[in-house]
C-alpha positions in Angstrom: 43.5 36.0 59.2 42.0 38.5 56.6 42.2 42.2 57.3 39.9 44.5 55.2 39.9 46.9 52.5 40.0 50.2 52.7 36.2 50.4 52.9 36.5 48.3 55.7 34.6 45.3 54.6 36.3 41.5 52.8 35.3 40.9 49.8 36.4 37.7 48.2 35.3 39.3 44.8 37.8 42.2 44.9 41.0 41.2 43.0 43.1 42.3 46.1 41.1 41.3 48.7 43.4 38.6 51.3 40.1 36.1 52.1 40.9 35.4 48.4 43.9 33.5 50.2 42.0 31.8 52.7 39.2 31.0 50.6 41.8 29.4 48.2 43.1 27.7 50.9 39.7 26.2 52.5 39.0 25.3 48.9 42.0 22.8 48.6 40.6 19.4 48.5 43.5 17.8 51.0 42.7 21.0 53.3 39.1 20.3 53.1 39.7 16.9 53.7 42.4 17.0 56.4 39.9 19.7 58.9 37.5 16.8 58.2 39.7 14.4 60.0 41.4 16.8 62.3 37.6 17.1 63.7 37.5 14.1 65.3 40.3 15.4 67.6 44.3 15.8 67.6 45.5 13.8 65.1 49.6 12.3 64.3 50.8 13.0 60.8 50.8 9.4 59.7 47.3 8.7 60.7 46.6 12.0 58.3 48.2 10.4 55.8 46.5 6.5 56.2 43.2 8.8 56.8 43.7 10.9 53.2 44.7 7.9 50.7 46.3 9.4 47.7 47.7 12.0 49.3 51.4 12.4 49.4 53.7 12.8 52.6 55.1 15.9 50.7 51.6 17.6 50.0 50.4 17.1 53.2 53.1 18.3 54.9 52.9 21.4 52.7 49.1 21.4 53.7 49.4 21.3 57.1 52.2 24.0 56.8 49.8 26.3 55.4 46.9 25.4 57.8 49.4 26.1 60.8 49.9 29.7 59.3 46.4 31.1 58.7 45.9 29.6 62.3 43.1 26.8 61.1 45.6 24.1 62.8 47.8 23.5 65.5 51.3 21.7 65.4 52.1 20.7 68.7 55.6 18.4 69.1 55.5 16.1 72.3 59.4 15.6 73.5 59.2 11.8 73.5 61.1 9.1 71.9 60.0 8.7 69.7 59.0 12.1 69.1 55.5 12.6 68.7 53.4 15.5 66.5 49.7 16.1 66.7 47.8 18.3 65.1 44.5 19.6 66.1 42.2 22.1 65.1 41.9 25.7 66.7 39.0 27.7 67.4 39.0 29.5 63.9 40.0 25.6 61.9 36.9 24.3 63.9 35.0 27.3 62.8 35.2 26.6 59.4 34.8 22.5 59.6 31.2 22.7 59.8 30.6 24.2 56.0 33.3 22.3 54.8 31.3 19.1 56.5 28.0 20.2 54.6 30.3 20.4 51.2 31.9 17.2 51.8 28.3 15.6 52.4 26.8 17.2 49.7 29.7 15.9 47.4 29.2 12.2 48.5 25.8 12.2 48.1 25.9 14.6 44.5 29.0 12.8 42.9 28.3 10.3 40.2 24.8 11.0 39.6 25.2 12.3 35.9 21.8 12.2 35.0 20.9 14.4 37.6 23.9 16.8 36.2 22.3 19.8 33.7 23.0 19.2 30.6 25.5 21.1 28.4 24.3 25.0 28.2 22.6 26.2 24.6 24.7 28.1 22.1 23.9 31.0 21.4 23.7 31.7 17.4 23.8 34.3 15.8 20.7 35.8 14.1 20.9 36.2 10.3 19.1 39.0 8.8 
């Protein structure tokens, strides 16, 4: 979790501010991607992977690793054999699906449209006197 500055406040545009972290974090396409399938319920790393094609066993591991420790996801190891790890989303994880829901829906229905897409921004020249 963020603490704030010395005003008291976050800011995510002051260089120092920690949501920059989280913000970075919630940013990441495979953490944006795994809350999305972590809110349909607990969830075993190897339906995560099937679930995020492309993604590597590596990087998700690493994603889910940094999920676990800004508290947006929950490891939880069953003692079973075999074993068994779910992961889930906490209160603050769930908390922040529902924006990342809207950007993932906006994506889908926004990507490959490039006539809609502005076109390149004017140059500015210079005046001549």
């Amino acid at each position: 979790m963020t603490t704030p500055d010395a005003c008291g406040r976050n800011d995510v545009y002051a260089a120092m501010c920690p949501c920059r972290d989280l913000l970075d974090l919630l940013a990441n396409k495979w953490s944006a991607l795994a809350i999305g399938v972590l809110e349909e319920g607990p969830t075993r790393f190897g339906e995560l992977r099937r679930r995020l094609e492309g993604v590597s066993p590596k990087v998700l591991s690493q994603t889910l690793k940094r999920l676990e420790a800004s508290d947006l996801v929950t490891r939880t190891a069953y003692a079973e054999v075999p074993p068994r790890v779910e992961y889930a989303l906490t209160g603050l994880g769930a908390s922040a699906a529902a924006p990342l829901a809207h950007l993932r829906s906006w994506v889908e229905a926004n990507a490959g449209h490039p006539e809609d897409a502005p076109g390149p921004l004017p140059v500015a020249t210079p005046a001549r006197g």
